[in-house]
DRENPA-3360 file (N, C-alpha, C; in nm, 2 decimals, always signed):
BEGIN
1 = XXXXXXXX = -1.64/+1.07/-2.64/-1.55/+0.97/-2.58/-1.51/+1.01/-2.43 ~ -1.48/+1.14/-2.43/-1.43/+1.22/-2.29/-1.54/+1.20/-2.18 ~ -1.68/+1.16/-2.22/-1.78/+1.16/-2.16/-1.80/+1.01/-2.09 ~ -1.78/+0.90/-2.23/-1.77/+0.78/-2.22/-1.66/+0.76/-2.06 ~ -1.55/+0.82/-2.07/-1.40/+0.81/-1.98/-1.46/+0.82/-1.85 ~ -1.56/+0.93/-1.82/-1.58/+0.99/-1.72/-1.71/+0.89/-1.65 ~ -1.75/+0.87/-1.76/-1.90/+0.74/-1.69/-1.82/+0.61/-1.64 ~ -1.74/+0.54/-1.71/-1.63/+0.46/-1.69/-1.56/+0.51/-1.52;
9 = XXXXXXXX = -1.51/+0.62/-1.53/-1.44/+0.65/-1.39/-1.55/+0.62/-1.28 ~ -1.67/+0.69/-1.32/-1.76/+0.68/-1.22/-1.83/+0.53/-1.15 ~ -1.82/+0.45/-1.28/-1.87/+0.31/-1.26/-1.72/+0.24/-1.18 ~ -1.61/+0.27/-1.20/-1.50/+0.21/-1.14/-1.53/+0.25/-0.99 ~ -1.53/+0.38/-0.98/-1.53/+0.41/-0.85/-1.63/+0.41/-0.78 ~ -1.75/+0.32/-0.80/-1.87/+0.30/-0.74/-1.83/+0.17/-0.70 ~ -1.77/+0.06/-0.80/-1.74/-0.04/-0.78/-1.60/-0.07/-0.65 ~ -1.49/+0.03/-0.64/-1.44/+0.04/-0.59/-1.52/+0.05/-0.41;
17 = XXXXXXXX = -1.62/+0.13/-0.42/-1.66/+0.15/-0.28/-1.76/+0.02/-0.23 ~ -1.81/-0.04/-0.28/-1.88/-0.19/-0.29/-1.76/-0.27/-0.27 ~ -1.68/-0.28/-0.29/-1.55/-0.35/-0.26/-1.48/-0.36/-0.12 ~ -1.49/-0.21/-0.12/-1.40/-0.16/+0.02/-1.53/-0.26/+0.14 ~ -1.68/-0.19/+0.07/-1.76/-0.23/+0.20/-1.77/-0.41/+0.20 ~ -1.72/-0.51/+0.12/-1.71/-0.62/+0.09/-1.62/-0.67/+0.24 ~ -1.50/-0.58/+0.19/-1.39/-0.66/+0.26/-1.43/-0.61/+0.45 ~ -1.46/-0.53/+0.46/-1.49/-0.42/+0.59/-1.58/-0.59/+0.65;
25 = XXXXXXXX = -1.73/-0.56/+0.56/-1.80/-0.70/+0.63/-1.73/-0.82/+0.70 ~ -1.68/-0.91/+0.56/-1.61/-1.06/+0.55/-1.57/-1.04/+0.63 ~ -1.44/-0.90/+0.66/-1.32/-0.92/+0.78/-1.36/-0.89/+0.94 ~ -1.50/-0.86/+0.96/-1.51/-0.84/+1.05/-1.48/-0.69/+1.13 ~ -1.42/-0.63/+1.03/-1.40/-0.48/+1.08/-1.32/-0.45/+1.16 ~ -1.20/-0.53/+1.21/-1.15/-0.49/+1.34/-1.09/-0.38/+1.34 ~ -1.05/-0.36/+1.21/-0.97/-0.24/+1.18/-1.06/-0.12/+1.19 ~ -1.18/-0.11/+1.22/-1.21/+0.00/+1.23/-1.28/+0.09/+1.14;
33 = XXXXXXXX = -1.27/+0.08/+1.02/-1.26/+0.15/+0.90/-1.39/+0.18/+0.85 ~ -1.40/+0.29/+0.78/-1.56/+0.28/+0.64/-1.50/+0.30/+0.51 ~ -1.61/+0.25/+0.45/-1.55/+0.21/+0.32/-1.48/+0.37/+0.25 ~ -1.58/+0.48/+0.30/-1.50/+0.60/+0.27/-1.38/+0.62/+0.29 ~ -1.36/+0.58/+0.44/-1.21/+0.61/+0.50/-1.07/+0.54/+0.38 ~ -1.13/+0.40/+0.40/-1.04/+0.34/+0.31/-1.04/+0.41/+0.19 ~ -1.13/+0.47/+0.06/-1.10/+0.49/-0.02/-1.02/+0.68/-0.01 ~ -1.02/+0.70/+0.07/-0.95/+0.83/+0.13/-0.77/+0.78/+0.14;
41 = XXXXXXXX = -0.74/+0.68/+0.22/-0.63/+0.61/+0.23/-0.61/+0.58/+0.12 ~ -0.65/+0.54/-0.03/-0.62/+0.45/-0.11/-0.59/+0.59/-0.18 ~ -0.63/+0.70/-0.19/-0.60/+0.86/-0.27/-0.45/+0.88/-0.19 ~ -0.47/+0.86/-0.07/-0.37/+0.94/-0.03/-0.25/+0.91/-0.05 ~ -0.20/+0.72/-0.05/-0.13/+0.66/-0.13/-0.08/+0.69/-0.24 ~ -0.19/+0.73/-0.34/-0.20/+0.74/-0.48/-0.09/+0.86/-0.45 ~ -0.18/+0.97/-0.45/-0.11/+1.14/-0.40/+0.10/+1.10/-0.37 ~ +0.07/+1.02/-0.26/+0.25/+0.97/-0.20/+0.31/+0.93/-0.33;
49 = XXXXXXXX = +0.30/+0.88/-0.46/+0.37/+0.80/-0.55/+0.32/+0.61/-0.56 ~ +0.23/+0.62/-0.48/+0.21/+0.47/-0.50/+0.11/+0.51/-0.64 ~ +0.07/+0.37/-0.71/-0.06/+0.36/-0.74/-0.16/+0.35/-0.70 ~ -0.33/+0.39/-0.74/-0.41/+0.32/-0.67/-0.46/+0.23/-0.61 ~ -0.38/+0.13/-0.71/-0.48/-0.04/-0.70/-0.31/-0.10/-0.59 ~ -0.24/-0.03/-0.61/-0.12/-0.08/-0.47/-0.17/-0.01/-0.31 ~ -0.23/+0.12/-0.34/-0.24/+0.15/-0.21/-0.40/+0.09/-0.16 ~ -0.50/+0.07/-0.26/-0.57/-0.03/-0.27/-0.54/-0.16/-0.22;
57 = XXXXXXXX = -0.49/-0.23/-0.25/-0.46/-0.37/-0.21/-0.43/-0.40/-0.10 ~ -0.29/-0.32/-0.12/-0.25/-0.32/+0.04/-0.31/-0.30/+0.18 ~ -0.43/-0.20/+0.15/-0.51/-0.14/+0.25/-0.59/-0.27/+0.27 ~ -0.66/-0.34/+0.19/-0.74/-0.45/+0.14/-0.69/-0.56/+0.27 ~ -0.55/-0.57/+0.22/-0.49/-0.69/+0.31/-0.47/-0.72/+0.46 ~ -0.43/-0.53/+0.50/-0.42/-0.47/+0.62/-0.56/-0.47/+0.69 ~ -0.67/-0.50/+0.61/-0.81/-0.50/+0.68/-0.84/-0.65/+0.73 ~ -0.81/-0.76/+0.53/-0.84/-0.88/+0.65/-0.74/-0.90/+0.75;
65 = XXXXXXXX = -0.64/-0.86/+0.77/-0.50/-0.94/+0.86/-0.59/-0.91/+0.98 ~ -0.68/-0.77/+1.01/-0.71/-0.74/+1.15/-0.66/-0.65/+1.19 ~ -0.55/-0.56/+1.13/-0.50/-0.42/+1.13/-0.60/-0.35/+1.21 ~ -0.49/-0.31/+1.37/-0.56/-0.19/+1.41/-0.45/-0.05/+1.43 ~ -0.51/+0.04/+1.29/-0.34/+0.13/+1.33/-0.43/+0.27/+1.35 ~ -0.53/+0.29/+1.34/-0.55/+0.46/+1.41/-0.52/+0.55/+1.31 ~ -0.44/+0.67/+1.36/-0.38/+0.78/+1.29/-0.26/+0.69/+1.20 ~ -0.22/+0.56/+1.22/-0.11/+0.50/+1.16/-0.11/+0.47/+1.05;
73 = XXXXXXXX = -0.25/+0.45/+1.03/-0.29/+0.34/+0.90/-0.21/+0.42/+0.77 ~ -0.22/+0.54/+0.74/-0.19/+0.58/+0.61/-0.01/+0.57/+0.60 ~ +0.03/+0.54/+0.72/+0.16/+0.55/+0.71/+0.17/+0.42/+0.66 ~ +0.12/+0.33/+0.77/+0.12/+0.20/+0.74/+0.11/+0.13/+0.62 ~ -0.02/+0.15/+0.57/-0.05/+0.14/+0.46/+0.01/+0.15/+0.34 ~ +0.14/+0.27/+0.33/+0.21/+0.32/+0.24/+0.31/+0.26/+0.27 ~ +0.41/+0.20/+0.35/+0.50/+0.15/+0.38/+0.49/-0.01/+0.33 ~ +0.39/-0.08/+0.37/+0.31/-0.25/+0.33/+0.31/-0.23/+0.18;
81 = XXXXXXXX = +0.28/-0.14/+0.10/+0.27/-0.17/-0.04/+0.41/-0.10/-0.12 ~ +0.47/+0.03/-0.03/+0.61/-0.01/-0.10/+0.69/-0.15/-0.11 ~ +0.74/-0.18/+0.06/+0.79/-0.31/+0.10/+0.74/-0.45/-0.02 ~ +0.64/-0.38/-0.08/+0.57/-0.55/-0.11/+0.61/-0.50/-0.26 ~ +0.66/-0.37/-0.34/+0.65/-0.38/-0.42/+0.78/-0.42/-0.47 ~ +0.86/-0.33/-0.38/+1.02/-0.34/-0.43/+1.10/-0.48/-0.36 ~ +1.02/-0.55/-0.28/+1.06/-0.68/-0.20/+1.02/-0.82/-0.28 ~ +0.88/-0.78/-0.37/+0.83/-0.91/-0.42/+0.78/-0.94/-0.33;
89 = XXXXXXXX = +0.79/-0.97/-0.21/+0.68/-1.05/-0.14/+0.56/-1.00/-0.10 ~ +0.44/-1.11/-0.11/+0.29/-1.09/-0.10/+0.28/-0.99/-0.02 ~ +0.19/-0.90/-0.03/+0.11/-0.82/+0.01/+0.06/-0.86/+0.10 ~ -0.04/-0.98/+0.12/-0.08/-1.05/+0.24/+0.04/-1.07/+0.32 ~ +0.11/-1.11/+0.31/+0.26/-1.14/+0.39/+0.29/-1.03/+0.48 ~ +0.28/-0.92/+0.43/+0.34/-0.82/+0.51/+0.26/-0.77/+0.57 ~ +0.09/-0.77/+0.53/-0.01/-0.74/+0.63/-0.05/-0.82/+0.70 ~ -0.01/-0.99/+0.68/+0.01/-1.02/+0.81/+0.10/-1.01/+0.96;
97 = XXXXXXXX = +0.23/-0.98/+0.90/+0.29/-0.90/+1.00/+0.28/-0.84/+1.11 ~ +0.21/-0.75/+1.03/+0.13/-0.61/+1.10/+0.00/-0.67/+1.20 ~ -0.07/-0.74/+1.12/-0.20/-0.85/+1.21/-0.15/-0.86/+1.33 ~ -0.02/-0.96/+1.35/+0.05/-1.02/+1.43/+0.08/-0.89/+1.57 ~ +0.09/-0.78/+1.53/+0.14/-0.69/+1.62/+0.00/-0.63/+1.70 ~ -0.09/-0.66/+1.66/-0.24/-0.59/+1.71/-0.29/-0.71/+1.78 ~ -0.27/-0.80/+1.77/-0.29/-0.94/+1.86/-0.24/-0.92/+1.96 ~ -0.07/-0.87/+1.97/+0.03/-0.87/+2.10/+0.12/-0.83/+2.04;
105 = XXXXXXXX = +0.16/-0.70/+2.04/+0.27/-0.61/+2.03/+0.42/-0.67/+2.02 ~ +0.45/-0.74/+2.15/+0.55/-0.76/+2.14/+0.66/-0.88/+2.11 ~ +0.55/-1.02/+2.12/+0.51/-1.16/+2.00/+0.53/-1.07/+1.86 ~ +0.45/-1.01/+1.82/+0.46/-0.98/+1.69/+0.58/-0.90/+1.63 ~ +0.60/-0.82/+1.72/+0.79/-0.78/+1.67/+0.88/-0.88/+1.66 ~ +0.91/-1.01/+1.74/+0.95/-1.09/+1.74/+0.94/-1.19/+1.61 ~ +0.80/-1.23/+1.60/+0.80/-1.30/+1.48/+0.83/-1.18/+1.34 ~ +0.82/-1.05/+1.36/+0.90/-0.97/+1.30/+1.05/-0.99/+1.28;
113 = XXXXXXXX = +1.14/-0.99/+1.35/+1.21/-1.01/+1.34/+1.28/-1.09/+1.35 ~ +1.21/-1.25/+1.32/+1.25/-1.36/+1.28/+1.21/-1.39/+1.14 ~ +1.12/-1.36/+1.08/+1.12/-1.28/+0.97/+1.18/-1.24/+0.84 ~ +1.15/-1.13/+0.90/+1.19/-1.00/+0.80/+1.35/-0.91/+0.82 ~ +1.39/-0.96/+0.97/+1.47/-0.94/+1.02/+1.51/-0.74/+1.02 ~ +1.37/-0.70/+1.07/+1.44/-0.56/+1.06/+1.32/-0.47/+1.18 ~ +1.38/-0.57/+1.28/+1.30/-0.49/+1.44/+1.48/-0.58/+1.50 ~ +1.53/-0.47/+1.60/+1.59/-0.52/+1.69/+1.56/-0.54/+1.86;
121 = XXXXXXXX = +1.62/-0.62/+1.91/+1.61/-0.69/+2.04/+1.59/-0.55/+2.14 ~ +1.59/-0.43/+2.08/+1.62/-0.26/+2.18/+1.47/-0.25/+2.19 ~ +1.43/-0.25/+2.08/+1.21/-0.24/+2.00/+1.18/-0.30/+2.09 ~ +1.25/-0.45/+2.05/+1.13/-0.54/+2.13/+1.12/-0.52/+2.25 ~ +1.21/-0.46/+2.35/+1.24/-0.46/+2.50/+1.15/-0.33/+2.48 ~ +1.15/-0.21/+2.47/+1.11/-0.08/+2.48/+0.94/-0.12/+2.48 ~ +0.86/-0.24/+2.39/+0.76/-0.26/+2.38/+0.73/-0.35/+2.48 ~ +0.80/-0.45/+2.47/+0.75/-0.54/+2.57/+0.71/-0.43/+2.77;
129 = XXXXXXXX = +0.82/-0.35/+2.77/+0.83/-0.28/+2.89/+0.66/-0.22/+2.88 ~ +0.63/-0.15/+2.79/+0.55/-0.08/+2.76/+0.39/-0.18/+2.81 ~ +0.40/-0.26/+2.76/+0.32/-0.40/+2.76/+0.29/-0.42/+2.95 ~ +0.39/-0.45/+3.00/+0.42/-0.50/+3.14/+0.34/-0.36/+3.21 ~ +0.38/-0.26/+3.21/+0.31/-0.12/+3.23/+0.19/-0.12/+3.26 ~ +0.07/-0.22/+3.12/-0.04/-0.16/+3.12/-0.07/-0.08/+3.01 ~ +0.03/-0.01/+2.95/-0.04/+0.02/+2.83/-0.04/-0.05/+2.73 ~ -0.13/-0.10/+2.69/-0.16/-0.15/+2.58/-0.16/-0.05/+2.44;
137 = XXXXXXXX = -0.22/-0.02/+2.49/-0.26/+0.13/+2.38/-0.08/+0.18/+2.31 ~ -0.02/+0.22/+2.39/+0.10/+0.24/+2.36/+0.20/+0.18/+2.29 ~ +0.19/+0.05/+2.32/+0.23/-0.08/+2.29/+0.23/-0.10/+2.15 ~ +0.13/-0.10/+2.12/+0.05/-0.08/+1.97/+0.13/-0.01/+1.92 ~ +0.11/+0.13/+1.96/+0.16/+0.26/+1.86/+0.31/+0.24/+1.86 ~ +0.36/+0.18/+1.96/+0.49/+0.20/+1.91/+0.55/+0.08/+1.83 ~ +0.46/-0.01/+1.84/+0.50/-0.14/+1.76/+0.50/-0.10/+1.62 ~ +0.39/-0.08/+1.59/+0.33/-0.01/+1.44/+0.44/+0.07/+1.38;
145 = XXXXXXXX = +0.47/+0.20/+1.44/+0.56/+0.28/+1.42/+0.72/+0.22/+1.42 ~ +0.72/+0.13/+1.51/+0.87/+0.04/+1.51/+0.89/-0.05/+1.38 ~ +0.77/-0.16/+1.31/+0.76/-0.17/+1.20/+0.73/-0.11/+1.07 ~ +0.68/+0.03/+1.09/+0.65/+0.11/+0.97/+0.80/+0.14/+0.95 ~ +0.91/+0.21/+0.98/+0.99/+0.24/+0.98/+1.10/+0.13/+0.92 ~ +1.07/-0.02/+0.99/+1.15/-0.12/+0.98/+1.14/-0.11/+0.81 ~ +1.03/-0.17/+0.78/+0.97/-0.19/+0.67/+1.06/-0.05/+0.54 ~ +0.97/+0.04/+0.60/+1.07/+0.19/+0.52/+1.24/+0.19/+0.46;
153 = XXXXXXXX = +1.31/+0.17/+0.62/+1.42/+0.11/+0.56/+1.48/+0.01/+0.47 ~ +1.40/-0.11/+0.47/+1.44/-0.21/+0.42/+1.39/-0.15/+0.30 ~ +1.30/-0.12/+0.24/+1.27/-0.06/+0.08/+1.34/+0.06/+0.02 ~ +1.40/+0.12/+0.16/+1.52/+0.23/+0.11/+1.64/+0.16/+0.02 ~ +1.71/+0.01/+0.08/+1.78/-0.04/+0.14/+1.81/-0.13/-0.07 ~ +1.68/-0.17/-0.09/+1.63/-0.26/-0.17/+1.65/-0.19/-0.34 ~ +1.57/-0.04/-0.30/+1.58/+0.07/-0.41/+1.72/+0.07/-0.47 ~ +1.81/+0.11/-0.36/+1.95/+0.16/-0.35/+2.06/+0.04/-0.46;
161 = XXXXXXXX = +1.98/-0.06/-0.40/+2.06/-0.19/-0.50/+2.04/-0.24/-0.56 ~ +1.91/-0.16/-0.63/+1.84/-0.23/-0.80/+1.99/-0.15/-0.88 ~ +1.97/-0.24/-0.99/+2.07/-0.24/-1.11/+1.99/-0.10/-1.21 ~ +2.08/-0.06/-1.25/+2.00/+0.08/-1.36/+1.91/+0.05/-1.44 ~ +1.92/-0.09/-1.53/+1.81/-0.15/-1.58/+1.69/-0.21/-1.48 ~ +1.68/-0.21/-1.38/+1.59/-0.23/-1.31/+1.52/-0.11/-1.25 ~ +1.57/-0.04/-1.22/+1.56/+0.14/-1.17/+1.48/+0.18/-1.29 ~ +1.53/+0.20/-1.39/+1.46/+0.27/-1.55/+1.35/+0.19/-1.53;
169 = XXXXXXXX = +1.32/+0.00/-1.57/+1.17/-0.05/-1.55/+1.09/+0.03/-1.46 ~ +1.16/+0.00/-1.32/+1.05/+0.04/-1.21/+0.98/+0.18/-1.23 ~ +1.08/+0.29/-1.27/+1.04/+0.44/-1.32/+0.91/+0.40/-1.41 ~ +0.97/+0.34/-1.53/+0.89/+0.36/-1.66/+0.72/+0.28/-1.63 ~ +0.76/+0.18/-1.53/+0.64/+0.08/-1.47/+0.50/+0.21/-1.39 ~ +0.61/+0.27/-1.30/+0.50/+0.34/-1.19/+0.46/+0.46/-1.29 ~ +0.54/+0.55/-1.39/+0.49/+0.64/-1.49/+0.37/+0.60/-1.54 ~ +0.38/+0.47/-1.62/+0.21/+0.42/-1.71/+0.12/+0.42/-1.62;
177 = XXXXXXXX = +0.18/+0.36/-1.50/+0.04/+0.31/-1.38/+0.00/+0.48/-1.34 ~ +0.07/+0.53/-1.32/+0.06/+0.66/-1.26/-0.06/+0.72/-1.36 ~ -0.01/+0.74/-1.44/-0.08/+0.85/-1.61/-0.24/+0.74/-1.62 ~ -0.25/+0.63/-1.57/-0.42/+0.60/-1.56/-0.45/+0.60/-1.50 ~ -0.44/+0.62/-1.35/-0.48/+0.71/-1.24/-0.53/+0.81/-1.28 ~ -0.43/+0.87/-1.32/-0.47/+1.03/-1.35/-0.57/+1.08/-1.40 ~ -0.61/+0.99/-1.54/-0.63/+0.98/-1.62/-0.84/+0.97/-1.57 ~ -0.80/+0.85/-1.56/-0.96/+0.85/-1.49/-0.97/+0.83/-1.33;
185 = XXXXXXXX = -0.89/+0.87/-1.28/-0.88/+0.93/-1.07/-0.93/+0.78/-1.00 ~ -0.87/+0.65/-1.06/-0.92/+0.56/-1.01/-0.78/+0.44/-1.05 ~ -0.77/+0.34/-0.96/-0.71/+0.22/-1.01/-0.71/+0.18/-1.13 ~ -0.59/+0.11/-1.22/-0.62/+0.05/-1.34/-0.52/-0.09/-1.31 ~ -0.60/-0.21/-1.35/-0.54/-0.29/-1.32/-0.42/-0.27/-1.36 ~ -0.28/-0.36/-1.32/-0.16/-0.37/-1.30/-0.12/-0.45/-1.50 ~ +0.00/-0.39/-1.53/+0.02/-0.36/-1.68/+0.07/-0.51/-1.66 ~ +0.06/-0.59/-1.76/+0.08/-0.71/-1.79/+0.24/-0.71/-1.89;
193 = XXXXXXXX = +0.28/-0.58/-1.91/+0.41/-0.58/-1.97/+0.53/-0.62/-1.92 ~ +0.58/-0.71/-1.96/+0.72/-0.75/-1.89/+0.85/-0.69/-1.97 ~ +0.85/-0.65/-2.04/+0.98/-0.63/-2.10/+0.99/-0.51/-2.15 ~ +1.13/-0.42/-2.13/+1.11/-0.24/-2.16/+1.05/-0.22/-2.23 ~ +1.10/-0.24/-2.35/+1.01/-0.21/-2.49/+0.89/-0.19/-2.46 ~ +0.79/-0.29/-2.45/+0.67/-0.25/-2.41/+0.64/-0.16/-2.32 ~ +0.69/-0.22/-2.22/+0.66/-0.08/-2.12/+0.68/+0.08/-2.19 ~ +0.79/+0.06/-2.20/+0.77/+0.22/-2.32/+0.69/+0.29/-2.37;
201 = XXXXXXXX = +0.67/+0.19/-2.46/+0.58/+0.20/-2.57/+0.41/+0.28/-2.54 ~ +0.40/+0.15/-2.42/+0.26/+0.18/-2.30/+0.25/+0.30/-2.29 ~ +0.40/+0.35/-2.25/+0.37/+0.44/-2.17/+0.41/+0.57/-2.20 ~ +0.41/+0.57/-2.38/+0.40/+0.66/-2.46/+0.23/+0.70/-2.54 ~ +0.20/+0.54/-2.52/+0.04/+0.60/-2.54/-0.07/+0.61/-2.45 ~ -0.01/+0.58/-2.33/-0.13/+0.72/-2.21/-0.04/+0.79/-2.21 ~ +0.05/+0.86/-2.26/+0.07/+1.02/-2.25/+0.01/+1.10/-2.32 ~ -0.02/+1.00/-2.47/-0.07/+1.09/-2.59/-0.24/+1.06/-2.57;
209 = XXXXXXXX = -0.30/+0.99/-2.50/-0.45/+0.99/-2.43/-0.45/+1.06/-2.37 ~ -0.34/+1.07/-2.29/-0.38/+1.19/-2.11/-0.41/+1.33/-2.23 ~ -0.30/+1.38/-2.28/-0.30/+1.53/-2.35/-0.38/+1.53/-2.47 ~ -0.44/+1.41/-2.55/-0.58/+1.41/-2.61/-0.70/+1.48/-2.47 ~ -0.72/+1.38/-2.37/-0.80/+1.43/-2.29/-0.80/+1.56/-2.22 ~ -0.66/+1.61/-2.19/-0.67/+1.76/-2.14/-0.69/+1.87/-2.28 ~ -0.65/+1.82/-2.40/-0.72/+1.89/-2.47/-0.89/+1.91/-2.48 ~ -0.93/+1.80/-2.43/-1.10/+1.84/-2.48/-1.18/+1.86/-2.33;
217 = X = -1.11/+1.89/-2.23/-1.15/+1.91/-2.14/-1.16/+2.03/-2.07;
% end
């Protein structure tokens, strides 16, 4: 069986990289990216507390939007699929956003924060200046970095005012997702369980798989 798990992981994550190089094509690549890089970003997510198939997606969306973040992406990246997790809104949504800011910096803060309302009129001036300058390059980085942060807060913001029965879900939610990651070092689609109970339950039987498998391993 342990052998079965491990062919399985392997076939996921071959599939996973045919994927990455999918979206890389379609989108035109502005972002920059190889399919490696992305699946490096989608670990490192994982690594941060995200899930796979979150820091996955997210990254996914951030490629078609036209995402150009550099050294940013992994922040970025990790910020787009918090925001989207604890916010509810689309994932596309918020990597359009970010699209909007690699077009024109400081347009895109603006429709930022008409928005999402979490860039102030100080950003946008600091960027826009930046813009008028000549740097472009700059522009960018600080925009990116002006909304990674935006973004960060508002999910701080969001956490803080879940109800304890929503805090315990979210826990017991990212634990099951977590323990199949782990489990076979790859994405597992998203748990179809809506209600504690289940979730529990789930996520009492990949515990007793995970320590079946570190037994025979």
């Amino acid at each position: 069986v342990a052998t079965g798990a491990l062919a399985y992981a392997w076939y996921q994550g071959d599939s996973t990289l045919s994927e990455f190089n999918k979206t890389l094509v379609l989108s035109g690549n502005q972002a920059g990216l190889t399919a490696d890089r992305m699946l490096t970003l989608s670990r490192a997510g994982q690594a941060a507390g995200l899930t796979f198939n979150q820091a996955r997606e997210s990254l996914a969306a951030l490629v078609n939007a036209g995402v150009r973040g550099g050294e940013q992406f992994d922040a970025i990246n990790q910020s787009v699929a918090r925001f989207a997790s604890a916010s509810g809104v689309e994932v596309d949504k918020v990597a359009e956003a970010f699209g909007k800011l690699t077009t024109d910096p400081t347009s895109g803060l603006m429709a930022m924060a008409r928005q999402f309302r979490n860039v102030t009129a100080e950003q946008i001036a600091y960027v826009a200046q930046l813009q008028r300058s000549g740097d472009e390059a700059g522009a960018l980085q600080a925009a990116n970095d002006i909304a990674t942060k935006g973004f960060d807060e508002q999910t701080r913001r969001l956490k803080e005012n879940m109800g304890t029965l929503e805090t315990w879900a979210d826990k017991t939610g990212k634990a099951f997702k977590s323990m199949w990651d782990a489990i076979l070092d790859i994405g597992r689609p998203e748990s179809s369980a809506d209600m504690l109970a289940s979730a529990q339950k789930a996520f009492d039987e990949a515990d007793k798989k995970w320590q079946w498998y570190q037994s025979r391993s």
